[in-house]
LUMVEXVEX-938338 format. One record per residue (C-alpha): residue in one letter; residue number from 1; z, y, x. Coordinates in Angstrom, 3 decimals. Layout:
% LUMVEXVEX-938338
(A,NUM,(Z,Y,X)) ...
***
This chain:
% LUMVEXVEX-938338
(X,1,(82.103,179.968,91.006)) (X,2,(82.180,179.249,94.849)) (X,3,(78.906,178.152,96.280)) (X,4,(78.523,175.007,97.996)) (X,5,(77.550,176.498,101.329)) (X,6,(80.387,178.848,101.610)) (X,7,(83.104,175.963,101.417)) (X,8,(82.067,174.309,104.516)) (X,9,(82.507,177.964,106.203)) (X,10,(86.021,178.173,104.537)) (X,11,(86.861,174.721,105.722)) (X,12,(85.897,175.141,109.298)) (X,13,(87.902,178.579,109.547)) (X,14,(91.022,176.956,107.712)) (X,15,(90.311,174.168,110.645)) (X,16,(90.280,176.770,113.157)) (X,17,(93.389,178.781,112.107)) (X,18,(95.139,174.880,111.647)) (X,19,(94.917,174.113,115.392)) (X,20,(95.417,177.692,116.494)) (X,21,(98.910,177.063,115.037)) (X,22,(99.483,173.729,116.374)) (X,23,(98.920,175.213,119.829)) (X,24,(101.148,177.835,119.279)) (X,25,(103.487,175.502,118.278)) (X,26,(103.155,173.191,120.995)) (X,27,(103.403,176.270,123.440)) (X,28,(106.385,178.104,122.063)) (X,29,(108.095,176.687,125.559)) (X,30,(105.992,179.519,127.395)) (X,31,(107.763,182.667,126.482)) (X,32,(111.606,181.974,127.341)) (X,33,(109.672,180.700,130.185)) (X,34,(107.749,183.836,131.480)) (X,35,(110.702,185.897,130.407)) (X,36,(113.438,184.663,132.932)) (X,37,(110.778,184.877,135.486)) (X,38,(110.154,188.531,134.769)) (X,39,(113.922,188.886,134.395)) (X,40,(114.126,187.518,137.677)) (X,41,(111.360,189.639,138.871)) (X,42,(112.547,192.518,137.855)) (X,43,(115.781,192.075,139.634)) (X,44,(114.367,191.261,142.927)) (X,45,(112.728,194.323,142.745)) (X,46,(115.349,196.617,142.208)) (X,47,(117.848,195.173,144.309)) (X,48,(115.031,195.652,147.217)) (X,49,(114.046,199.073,146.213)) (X,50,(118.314,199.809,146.342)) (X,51,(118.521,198.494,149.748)) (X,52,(115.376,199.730,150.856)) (X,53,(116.478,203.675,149.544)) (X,54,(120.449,202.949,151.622)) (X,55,(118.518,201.704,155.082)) (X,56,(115.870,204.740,154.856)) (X,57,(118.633,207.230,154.318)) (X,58,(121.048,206.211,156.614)) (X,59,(117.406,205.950,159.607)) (X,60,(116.794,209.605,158.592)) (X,61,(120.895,210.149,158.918)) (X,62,(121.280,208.232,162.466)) (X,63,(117.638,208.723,163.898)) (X,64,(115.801,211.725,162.268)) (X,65,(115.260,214.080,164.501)) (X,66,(114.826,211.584,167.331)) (X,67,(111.775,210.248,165.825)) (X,68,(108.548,211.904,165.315)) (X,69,(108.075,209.538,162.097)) (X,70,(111.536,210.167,160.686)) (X,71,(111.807,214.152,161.586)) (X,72,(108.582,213.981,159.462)) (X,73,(109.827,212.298,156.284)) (X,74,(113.212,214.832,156.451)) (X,75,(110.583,217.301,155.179)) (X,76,(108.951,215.716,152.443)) (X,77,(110.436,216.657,148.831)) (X,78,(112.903,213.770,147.743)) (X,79,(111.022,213.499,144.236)) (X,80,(108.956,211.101,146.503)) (X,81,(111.662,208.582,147.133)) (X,82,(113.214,207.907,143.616)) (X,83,(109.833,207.713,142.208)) (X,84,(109.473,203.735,141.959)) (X,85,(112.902,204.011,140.200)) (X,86,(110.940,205.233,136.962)) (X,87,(109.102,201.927,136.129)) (X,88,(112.009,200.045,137.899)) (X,89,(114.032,201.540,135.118)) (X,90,(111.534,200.579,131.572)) (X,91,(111.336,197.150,133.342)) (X,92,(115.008,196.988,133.699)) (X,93,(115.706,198.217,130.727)) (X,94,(113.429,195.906,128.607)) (X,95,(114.248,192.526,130.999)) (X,96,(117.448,193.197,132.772)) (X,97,(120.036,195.306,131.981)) (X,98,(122.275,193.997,135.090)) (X,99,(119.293,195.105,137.330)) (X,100,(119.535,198.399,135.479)) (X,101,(123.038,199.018,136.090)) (X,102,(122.587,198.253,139.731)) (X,103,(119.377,200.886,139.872)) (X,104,(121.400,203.570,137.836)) (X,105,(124.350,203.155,140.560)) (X,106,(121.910,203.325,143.404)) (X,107,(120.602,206.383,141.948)) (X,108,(123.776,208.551,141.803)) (X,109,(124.470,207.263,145.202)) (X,110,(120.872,208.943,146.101)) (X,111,(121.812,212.008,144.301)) (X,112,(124.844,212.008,146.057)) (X,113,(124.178,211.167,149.868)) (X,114,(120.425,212.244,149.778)) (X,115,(120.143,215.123,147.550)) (X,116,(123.833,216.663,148.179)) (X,117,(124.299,217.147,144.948)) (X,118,(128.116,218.426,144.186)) (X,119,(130.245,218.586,141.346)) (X,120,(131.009,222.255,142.972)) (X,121,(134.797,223.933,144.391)) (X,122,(137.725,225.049,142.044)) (X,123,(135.797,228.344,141.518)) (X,124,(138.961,230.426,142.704)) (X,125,(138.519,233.135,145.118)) (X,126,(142.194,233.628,146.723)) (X,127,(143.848,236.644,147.911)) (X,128,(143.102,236.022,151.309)) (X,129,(139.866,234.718,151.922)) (X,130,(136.929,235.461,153.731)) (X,131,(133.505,235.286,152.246)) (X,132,(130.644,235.063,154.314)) (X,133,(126.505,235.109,153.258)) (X,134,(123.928,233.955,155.041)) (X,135,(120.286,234.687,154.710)) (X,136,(117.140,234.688,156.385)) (X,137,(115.386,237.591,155.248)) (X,138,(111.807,236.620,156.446)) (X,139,(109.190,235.990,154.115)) (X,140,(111.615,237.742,151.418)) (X,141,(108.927,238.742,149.091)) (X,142,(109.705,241.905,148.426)) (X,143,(112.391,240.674,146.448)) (X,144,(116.215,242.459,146.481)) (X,145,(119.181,240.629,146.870)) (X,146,(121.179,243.016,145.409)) (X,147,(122.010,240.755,142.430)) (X,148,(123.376,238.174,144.672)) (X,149,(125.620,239.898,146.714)) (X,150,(127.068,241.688,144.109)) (X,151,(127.583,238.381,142.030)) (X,152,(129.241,236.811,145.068)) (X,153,(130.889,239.865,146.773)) (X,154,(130.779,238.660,150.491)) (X,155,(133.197,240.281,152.817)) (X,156,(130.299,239.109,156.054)) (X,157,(126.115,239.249,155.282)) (X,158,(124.100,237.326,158.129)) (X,159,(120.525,238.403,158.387)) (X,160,(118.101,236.122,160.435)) (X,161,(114.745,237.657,161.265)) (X,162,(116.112,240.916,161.004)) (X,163,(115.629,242.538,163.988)) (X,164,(117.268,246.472,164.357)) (X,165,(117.860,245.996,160.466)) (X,166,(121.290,247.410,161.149)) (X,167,(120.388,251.094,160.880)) (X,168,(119.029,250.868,157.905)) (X,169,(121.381,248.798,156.116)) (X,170,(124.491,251.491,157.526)) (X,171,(122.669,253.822,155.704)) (X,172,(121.604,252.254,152.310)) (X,173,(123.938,253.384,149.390)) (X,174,(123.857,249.987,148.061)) (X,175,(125.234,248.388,151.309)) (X,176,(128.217,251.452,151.680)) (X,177,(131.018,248.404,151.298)) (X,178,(130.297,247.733,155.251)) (X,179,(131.774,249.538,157.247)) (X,180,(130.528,248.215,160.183)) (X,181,(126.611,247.201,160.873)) (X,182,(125.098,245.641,164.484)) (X,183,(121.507,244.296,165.780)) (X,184,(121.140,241.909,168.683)) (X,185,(118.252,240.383,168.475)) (X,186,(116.720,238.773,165.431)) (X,187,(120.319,238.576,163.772)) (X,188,(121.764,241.750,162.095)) (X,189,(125.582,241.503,160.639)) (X,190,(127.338,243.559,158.021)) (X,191,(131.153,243.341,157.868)) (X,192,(134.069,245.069,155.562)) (X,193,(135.643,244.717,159.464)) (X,194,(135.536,246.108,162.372)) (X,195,(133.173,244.531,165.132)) (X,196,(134.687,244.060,168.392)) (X,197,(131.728,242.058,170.240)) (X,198,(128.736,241.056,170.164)) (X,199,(126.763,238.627,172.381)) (X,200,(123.772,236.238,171.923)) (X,201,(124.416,232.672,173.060)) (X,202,(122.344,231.115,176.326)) (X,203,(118.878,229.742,175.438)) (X,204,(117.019,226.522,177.444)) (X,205,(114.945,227.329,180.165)) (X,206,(111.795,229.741,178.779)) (X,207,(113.330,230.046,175.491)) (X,208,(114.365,232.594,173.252)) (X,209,(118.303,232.557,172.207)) (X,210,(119.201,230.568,169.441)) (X,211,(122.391,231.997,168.271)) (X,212,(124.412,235.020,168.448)) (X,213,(128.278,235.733,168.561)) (X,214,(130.147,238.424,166.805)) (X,215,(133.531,239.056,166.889)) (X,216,(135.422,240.554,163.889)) (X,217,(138.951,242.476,163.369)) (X,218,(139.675,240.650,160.007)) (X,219,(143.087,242.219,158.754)) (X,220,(144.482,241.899,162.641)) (X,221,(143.075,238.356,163.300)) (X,222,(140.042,238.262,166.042)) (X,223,(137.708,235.522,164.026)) (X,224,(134.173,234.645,165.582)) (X,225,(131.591,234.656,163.336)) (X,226,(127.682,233.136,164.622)) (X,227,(124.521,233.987,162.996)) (X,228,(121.888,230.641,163.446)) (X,229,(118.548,230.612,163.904)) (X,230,(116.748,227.658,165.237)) (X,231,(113.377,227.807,165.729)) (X,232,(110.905,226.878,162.682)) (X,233,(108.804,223.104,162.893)) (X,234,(105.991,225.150,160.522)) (X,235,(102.976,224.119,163.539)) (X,236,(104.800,221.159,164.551)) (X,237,(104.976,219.825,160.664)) (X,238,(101.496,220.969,160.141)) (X,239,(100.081,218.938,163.120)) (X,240,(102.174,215.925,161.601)) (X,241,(100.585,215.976,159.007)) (X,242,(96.928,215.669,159.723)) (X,243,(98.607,212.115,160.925)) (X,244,(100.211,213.160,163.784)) (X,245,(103.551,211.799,162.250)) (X,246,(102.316,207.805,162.639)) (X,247,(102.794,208.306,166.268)) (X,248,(106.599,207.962,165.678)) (X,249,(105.573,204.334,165.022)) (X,250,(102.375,203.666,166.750)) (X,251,(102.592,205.779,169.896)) (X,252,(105.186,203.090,171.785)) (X,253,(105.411,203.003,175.540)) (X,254,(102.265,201.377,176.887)) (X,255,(99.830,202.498,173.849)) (X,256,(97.294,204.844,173.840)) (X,257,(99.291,207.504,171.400)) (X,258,(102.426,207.440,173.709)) (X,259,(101.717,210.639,175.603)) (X,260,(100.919,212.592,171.836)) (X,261,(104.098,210.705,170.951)) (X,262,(106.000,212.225,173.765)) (X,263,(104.216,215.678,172.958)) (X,264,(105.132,215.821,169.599)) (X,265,(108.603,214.380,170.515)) (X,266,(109.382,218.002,172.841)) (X,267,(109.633,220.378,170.014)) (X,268,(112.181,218.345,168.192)) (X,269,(114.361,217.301,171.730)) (X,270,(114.096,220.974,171.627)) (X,271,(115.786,221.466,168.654)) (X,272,(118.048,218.516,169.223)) (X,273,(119.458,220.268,173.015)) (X,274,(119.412,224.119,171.016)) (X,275,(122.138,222.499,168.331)) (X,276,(124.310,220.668,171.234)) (X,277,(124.351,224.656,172.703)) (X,278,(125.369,226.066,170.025)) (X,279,(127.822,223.517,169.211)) (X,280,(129.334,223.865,173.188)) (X,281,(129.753,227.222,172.227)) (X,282,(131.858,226.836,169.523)) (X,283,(133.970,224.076,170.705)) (X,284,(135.218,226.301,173.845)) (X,285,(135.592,229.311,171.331)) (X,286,(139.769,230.094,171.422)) (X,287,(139.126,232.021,167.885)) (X,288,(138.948,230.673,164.239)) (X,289,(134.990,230.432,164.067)) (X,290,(132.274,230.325,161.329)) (X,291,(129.184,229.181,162.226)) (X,292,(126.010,230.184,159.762)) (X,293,(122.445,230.680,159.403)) (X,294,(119.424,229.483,159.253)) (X,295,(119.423,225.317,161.020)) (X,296,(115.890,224.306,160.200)) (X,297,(117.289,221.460,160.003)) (X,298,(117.725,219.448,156.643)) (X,299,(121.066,218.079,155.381)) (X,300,(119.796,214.674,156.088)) (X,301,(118.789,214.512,159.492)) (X,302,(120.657,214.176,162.651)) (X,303,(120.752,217.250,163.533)) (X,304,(123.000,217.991,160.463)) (X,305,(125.257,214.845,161.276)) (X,306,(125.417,215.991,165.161)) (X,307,(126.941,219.298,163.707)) (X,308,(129.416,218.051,160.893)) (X,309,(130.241,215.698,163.145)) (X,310,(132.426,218.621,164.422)) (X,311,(132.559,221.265,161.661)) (X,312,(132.946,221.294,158.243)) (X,313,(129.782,221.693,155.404)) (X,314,(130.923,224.575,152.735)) (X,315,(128.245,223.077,150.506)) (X,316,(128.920,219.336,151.394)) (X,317,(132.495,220.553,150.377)) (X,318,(132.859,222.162,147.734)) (X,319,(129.336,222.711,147.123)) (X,320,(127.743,223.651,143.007)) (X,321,(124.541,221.220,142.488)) (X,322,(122.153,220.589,145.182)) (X,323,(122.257,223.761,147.258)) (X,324,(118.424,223.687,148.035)) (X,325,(117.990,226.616,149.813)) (X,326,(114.159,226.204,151.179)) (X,327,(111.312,226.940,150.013)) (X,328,(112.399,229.155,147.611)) (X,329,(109.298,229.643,145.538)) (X,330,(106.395,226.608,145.517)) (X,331,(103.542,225.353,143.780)) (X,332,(105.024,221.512,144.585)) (X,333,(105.300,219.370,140.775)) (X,334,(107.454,217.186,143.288)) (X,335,(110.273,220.002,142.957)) (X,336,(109.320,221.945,140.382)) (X,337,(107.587,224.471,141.766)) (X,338,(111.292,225.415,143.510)) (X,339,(113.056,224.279,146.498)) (X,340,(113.883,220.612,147.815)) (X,341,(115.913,220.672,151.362)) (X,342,(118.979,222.447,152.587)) (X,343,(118.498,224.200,156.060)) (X,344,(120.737,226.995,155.263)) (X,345,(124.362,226.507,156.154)) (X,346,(127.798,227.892,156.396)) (X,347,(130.037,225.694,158.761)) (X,348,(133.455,226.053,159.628)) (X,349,(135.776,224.696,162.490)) (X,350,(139.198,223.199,161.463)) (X,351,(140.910,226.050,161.558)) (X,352,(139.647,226.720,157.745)) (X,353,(139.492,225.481,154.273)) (X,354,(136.336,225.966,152.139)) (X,355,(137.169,226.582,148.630)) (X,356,(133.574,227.829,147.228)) (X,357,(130.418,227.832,148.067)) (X,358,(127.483,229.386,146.142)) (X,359,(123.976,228.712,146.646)) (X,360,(121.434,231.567,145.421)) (X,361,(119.674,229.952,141.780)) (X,362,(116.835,231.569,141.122)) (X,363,(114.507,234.025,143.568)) (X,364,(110.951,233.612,144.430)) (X,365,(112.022,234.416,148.231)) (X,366,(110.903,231.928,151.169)) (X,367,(115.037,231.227,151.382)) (X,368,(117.651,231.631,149.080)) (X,369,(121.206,233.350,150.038)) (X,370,(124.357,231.654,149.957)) (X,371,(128.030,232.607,150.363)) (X,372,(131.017,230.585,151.056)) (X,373,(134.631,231.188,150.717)) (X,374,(137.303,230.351,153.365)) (X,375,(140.605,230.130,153.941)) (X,376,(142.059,230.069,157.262)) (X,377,(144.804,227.431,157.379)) (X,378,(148.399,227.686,159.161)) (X,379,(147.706,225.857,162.212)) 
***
């Protein structure tokens, strides 16, 4: 039997839970409530991340390099970017599925335009074609690239940083497909071909050349082939980012940071004026030309839309995945301890047709090879 002192007790918490229910009842308008304004939230946020992501791309497409902030941000790893699209995504998948369609959209378009990544060429390597490998052989690690080329089977190798490397490839039993082997300057060349000339390309005023030219006997066609180097932003970057990079945006004519703006601004109008030279060279060239090395320059910047403005991508063509060619090996979570930018390119003038292109997958070297295949076309 129940005392009499615990049934007041029972009656007050009986009270208690009674109007805890009645407010809950009278309430029950809150939720639909606070759920279309989350809904609505939710969608206001991804539609302004989505725009936000297409204006910052196309700045670093159409400014880049002209900017000290925006030559800055080329460099960072893209994992930084599509970031906010993870919560974006739970949100827009519990609230707003509309919103999440737009965000998944936006995101292949960002794997497409900002990450270059390809579906990849037919895979076909016809009679006829001329493959051609480009690496920069600095920083290599000690590692071989034996593997590569003789996955790939490149009828041209371009070294960068390879200065009087020619020797010593000519006479390496493991390089005996070339018959032909030349130096000139940092850039060494191996070719199944006959060399005919070789020439390194005019430099700015108290600079080092840039480029150089070598002409090849390919099956009784003269073809110019170019070996790239432009110089590396390694101080410039690391001066950037002690803050440096702000002054893109802070240094304005008139404010006390315009001169370090105008500083910092030199190296990359250098790099900028090297690309134009190298691109006057090849648009006067009379022969077929392939144009290949190392750009320092990443796919998204302007640098890389000054050039394809003109000549053709082999990766942006008929590329396989992202082509990430730089820095090979990393301790970055943002890429997985592996590369994040393109610098590395094969181009090509009109006068071919890239069917394949193969970026190097896995090698802890600073850059990874790749090798294109191209057809020359019946002009």
């Amino acid at each position: 039997m129940e005392s009499e002192s615990s049934q007041p007790a029972k009656k007050n918490w009986m009270a208690r839970a009674g109007h805890a229910l009645i407010s809950a009842s009278e309430n029950q308008g809150c939720w639909p409530t606070l759920y279309r304004f989350l809904k609505w939230l939710t969608w206001i946020f991804i539609l302004l991340y989505v725009v936000a992501l297409v204006a910052f791309i196309a700045a670093l497409s159409w400014i880049g390099e002209k900017n000290v902030t925006s030559a800055f941000l080329l460099y960072l790893p893209p994992a930084i970017w599509w970031l906010p699209a993870v919560p974006l995504a739970f949100f827009g998948l519990l609230l707003n599925r509309k919103a999440l369609l737009i965000l998944l959209l936006g995101m292949l378009w960002f794997g497409y335009a900002f990450l270059g990544w390809r579906m990849g060429g037919t895979g076909e390597n016809p009679s006829g074609a001329l493959k051609v490998m480009t690496y920069n052989r600095g920083q290599h690690m000690n590692q071989s690239l034996q593997p590569f080329k003789e996955a790939t089977t490149p009828d041209i190798i371009l070294f960068q940083e390879a200065s009087g490397r020619a020797a010593g490839y000519a006479a390496a039993a493991d390089y005996s497909e070339f018959i032909a082997t030349k130096s000139l300057g940092e850039h060494t060349i191996l070719s199944r071909y006959p060399i005919l000339e070789e020439a390194l390309l005019p430099a700015l005023p108290g600079n080092s050349p840039k480029a150089a030219r070598f002409v090849i006997d390919w099956n009784g066609k003269q073809v110019a082939i170019y070996s790239v180097h432009l110089q590396t932003p390694r101080d410039v970057l690391g001066a950037q980012m002690r803050g440096g990079f702000l002054y893109g945006i802070l240094g304005l004519p008139g404010t006390p940071w315009a001169a370090k703006r105008r500083q910092l601004q030199i190296f990359w109008d250098d790099q900028m004026a090297d690309a134009e030279l190298i691109l006057k060279a090849v648009r006067e060239d009379p022969l077929p030309a392939i144009v290949a090395g190392d750009f320092n320059a990443p796919h998204m910047g302007y640098i890389h839309r000054l050039i394809t403005r003109e000549l053709g991508d082999s990766h942006a063509t008929v590329g396989q995945g992202c082509g990430f060619s730089f820095p090979g090996s990393t301790h970055n979570p943002l890429s997985a301890g592996g590369p994040w930018m393109r610098i590395d390119y094969v181009f090509f003038t009109q006068h071919w047709q890239a069917v394949n292109c193969i970026t190097e997958p896995d090698r802890p070297s600073q850059h990874r090879a790749l090798t294109s295949t191209l057809v020359l076309k019946n002009l």
